[in-house]
DRENSE-783725 format. One line per 4 residues: number of its first residue (from 1); for each residue z, y, x of C-alpha. Coordinates in Angstrom, 1 decimal, padded with zeros to 4 digits. Layout:
NUM = Z,Y,X ~ ...
END
This chain:
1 = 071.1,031.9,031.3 ~ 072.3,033.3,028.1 ~ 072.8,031.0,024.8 ~ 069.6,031.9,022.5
5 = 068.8,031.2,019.0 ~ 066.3,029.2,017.9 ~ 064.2,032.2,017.0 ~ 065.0,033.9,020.4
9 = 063.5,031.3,022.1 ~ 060.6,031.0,020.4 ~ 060.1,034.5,020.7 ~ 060.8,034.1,024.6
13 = 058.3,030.5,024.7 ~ 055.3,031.6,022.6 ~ 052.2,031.6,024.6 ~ 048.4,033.0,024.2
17 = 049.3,035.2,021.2 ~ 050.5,038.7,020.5 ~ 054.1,039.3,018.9 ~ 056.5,041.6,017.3
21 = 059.9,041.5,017.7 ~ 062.3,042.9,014.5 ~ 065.6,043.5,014.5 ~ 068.8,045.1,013.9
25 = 070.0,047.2,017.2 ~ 072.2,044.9,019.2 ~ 070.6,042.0,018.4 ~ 069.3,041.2,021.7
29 = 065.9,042.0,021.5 ~ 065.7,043.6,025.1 ~ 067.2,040.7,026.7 ~ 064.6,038.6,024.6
33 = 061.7,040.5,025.6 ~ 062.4,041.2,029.1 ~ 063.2,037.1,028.9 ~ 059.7,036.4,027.8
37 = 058.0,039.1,030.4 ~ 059.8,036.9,033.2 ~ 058.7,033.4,031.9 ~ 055.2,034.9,031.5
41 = 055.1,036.6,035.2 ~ 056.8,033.1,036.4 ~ 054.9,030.5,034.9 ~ 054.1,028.3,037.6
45 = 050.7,026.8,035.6 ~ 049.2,030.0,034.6 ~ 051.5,033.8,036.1 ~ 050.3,036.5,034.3
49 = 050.0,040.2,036.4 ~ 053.0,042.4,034.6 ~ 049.6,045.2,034.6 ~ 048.4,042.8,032.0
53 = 050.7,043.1,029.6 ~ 051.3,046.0,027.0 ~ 055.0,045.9,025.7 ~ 055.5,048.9,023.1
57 = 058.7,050.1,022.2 ~ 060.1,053.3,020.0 ~ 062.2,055.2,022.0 ~ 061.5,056.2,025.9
61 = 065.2,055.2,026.3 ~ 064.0,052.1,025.6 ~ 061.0,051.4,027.1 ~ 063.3,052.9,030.5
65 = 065.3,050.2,030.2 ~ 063.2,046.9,029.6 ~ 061.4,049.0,032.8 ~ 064.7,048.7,034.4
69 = 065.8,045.1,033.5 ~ 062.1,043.5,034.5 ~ 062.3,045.5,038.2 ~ 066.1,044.0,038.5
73 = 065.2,040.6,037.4 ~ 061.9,040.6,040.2 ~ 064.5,042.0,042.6 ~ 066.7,038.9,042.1
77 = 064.1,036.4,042.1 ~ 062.3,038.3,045.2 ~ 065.9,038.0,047.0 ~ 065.5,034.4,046.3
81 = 062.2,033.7,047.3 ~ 060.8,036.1,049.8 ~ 057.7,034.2,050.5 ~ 056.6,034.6,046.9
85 = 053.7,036.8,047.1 ~ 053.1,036.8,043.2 ~ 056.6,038.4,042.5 ~ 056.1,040.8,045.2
89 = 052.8,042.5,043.7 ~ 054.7,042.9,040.0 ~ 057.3,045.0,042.3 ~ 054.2,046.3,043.4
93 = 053.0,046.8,039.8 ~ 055.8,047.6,037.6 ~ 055.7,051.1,037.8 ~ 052.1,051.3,036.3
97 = 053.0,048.4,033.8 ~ 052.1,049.7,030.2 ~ 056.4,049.5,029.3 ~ 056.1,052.5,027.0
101 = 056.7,053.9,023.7 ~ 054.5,053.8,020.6 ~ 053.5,057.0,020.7 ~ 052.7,057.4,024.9
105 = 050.3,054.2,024.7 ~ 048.4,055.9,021.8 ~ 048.3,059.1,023.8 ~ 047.2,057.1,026.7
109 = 044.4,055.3,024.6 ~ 043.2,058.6,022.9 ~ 043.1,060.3,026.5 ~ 041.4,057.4,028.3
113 = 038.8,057.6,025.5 ~ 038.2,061.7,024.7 ~ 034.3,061.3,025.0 ~ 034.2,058.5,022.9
117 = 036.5,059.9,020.0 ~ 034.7,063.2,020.0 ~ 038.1,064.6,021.0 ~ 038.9,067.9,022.3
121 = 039.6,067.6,026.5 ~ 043.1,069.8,025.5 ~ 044.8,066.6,023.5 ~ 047.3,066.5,022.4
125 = 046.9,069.8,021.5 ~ 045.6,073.1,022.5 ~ 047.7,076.2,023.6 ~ 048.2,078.5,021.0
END
């Protein structure tokens, strides 16, 4: 387990709220993040489905890798712990899991919701 701050780990052990997480590239914001989506799909008092979370990021590069780290870290514990039928529906799930960028969830939101915003069926935009 890496060494966090203070303020990484109460990033990584704040519960029943939404958060943002600032700061300068390097910084360890991934590894917090994909930290705190662990802890969340492990708690052992209250697991949450990884299909119930939206983590929003800038770049798809990004949003890949969190993707990437999450699957690896369920791989490990899933190695461990076979019998854990939890863990084995996030595999399951993580390809569907809303790990995106900024700009594909409001796509997403605007497509799921065309009637409702009045919104041409040809969004983003039609061909010219």
């Amino acid at each position: 387990m890496p060494n966090w701050t203070p303020k990484q780990k109460e990033v990584i052990d704040a519960r029943d709220q939404n958060i943002l997480v600032s700061a300068a590239a390097g910084s360890g914001k991934t590894a917090v993040l994909v930290e705190r989506i662990i802890n969340l799909l492990t708690d052992e008092n209250n697991p949450v489905d990884i299909d119930n979370l939206l983590v929003v990021t800038f770049t798809k590069a990004a949003a890949s890798e969190m993707k990437e780290r999450v699957r690896n870290a369920l791989d490990d514990i899933i190695t461990n712990h076979p019998e854990n039928e939890h863990i084995q529906k996030q595999i399951n799930l993580i390809n569907t899991a809303q790990i995106t960028t900024i700009d594909s969830f409001c796509s997403f939101v605007v497509r799921e919701n065309l009637f409702l915003l009045r919104v041409s069926p040809m969004f983003p935009c039609p061909p010219r």
